[in-house]
N, C-alpha and C positions, 0 to 999 in steps of 0.2 A: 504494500500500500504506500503512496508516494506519500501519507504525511505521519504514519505510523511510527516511521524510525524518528522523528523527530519530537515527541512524548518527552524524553528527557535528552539532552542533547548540554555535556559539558565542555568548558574549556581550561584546558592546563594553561600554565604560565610559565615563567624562569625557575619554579622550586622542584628539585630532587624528585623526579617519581619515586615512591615507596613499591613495598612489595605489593603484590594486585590483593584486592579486597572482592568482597560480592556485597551487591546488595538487592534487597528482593522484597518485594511488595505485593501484595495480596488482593483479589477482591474485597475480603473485609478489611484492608486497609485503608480504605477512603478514599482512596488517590482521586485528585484531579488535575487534567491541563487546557489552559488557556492560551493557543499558537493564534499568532498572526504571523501574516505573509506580505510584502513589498514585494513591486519590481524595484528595487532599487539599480541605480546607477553602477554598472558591470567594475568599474576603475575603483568603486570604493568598495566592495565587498571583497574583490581579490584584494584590495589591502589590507581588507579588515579577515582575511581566509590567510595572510602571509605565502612567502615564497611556495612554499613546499607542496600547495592545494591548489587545483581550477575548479570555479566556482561552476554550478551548473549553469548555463545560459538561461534566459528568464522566456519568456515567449516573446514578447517585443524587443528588438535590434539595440543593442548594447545595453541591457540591461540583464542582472543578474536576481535571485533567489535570495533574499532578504527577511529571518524570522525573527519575531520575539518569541518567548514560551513563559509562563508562570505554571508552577506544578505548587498543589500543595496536598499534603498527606497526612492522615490523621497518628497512623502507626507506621513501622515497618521492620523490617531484622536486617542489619550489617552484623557481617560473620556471624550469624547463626543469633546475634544479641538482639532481642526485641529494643524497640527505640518509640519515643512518642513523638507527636506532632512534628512538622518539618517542611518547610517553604524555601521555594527559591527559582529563579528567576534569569534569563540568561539568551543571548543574541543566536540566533542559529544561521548556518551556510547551509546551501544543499552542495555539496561537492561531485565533480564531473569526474574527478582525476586527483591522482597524486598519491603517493606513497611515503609511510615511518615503517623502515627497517623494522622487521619481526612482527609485525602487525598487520591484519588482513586490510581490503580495500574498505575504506571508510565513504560513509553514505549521506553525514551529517556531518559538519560542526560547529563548534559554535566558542562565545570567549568575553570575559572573564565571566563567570556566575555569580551573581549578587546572595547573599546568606546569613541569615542573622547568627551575631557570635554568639557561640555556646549552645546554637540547635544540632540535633544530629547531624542537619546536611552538610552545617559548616567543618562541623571536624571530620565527618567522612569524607571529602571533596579536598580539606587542605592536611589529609593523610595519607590519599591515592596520589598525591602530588600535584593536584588539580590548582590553578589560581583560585584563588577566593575574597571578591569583594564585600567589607562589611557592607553589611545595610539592614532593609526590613522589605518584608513581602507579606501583604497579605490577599485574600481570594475570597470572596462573598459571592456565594452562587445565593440566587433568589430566584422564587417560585414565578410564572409572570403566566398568567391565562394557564395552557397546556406547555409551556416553553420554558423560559427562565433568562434571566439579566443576571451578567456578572460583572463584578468590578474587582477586576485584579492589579493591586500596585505592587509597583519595586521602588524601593528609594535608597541612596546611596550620597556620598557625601559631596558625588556633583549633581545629583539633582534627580528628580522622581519621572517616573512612567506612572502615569494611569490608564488602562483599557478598559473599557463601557461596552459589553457585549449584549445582543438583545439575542436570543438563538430561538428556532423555531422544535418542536418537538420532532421526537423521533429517536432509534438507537439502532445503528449498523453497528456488528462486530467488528473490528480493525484489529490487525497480528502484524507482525513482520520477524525478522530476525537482524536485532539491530546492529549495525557498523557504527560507531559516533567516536570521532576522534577531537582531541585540542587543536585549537587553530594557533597559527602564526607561528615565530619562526624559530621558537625554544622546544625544549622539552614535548614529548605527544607523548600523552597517556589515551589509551584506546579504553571505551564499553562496548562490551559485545552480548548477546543474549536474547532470548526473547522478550518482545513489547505487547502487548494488545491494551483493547480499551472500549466502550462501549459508546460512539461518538454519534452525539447529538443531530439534530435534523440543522439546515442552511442558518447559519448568523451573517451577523454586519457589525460592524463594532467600529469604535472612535479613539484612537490615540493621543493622551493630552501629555505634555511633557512641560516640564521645569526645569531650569538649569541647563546647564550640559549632557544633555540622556543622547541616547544612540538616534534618536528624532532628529535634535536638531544637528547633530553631527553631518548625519549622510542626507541630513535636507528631505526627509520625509515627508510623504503627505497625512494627513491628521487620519485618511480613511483605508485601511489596510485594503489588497486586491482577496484578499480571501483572510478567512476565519477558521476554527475548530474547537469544538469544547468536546473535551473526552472525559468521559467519568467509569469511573467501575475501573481504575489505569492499573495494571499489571506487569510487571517486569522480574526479569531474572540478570543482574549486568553484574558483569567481572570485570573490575580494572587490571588493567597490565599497560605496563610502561614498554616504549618503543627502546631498541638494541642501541639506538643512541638519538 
């Protein structure tokens, strides 16, 4: 499914991969994700995907595959260890191409992920070797007719996302088997594993930004080209760090 593997989608930074970790999450664990999609401008996504990655082309002429994602999760177990609540938030690529030593072909990625300090996702992510941006995320799904409106923020110390999703009902099964690697031109730590999820009927949603956020960076428009809300989210992902 072309938006499956991107459900959780991390980026490493300049710090030391660690040994690979697993982490796995449940139907009864709560999970939810809220992706948007740009065509963003093809010159800043390969910058923002670094040397080593070619961005997927987008459908319109030089333009590239540009996501945000917000995931949040009630429970879940790293290394076998049950964990509670846990949010976080993070820019996704679709990658065309490109290769990290010892590592299969990746299919996603994405870079730095926002995470509040002291939650599980944050010390999971800056254990696998993963960057990790302080900040806050949170995620309000509400009930709306037969549909639901969400409002998922990320905020960080140069400025906030908010997304305003109105979704229409409905639930496709969604699987994949995920590739998600770290972008740019340090360290690749790879997730690999099963994804699914149980994704919502057509939304539209509005992106409002503060400060310096990935918006006004790559000069985005306020109304994403496509949406996703998945709930019921499911995953099995193993870190492993790339042979150099």
């Amino acid at each position: 499914m072309r938006h499956a593997a991107a459900l959780l989608a991390l980026c490493a930074g300049a710090a030391a991969p660690a040994a690979a970790q697993r982490w796995v999450v449940t139907a009864a664990d709560g999970c939810e994700a809220l992706t948007v999609w740009w065509e963003a401008p093809a010159a800043a996504v390969a910058s923002l995907a670094g040397k080593r990655w070619a961005p997927e082309p987008g459908d319109s002429p030089g333009t590239a595959d540009l996501g945000w994602v917000v995931v949040q999760c009630a429970s879940g177990a790293i290394d076998g260890r049950r964990v509670g609540p846990h949010a976080l938030a993070a820019p996704l690529v679709r990658l065309a191409g490109g290769r990290a030593p010892g590592l299969p072909d990746a299919q996603v990625g994405i870079g730095p992920v926002i995470a509040e300090p002291g939650s599980p996702a944050h010390a999971l992510l800056r254990a696998a070797g993963l960057a990790v941006v302080d900040g806050v995320v949170t995620f309000r799904p509400r009930p709306m007719g037969r549909g639901a409106r969400v409002i998922a923020t990320a905020g960080d110390a140069d400025g906030r996302l908010v997304v305003e999703a109105e979704v229409e009902p409905g639930a496709a099964a969604v699987g994949d088997d995920a590739a998600i690697a770290s972008l740019g031109d340090g360290p690749v730590v790879a997730l690999t594993g099963p994804v699914a999820a149980v994704r919502a009927g057509e939304a539209a949603a509005v992106v409002l930004g503060e400060g310096n956020t990935l918006v006004a960076r790559v000069g985005l428009p306020p109304r994403p080209a496509r949406v996703t809300y998945d709930r019921r989210c499911t995953w099995d992902l193993s870190f492993a760090p790339s042979a150099r």
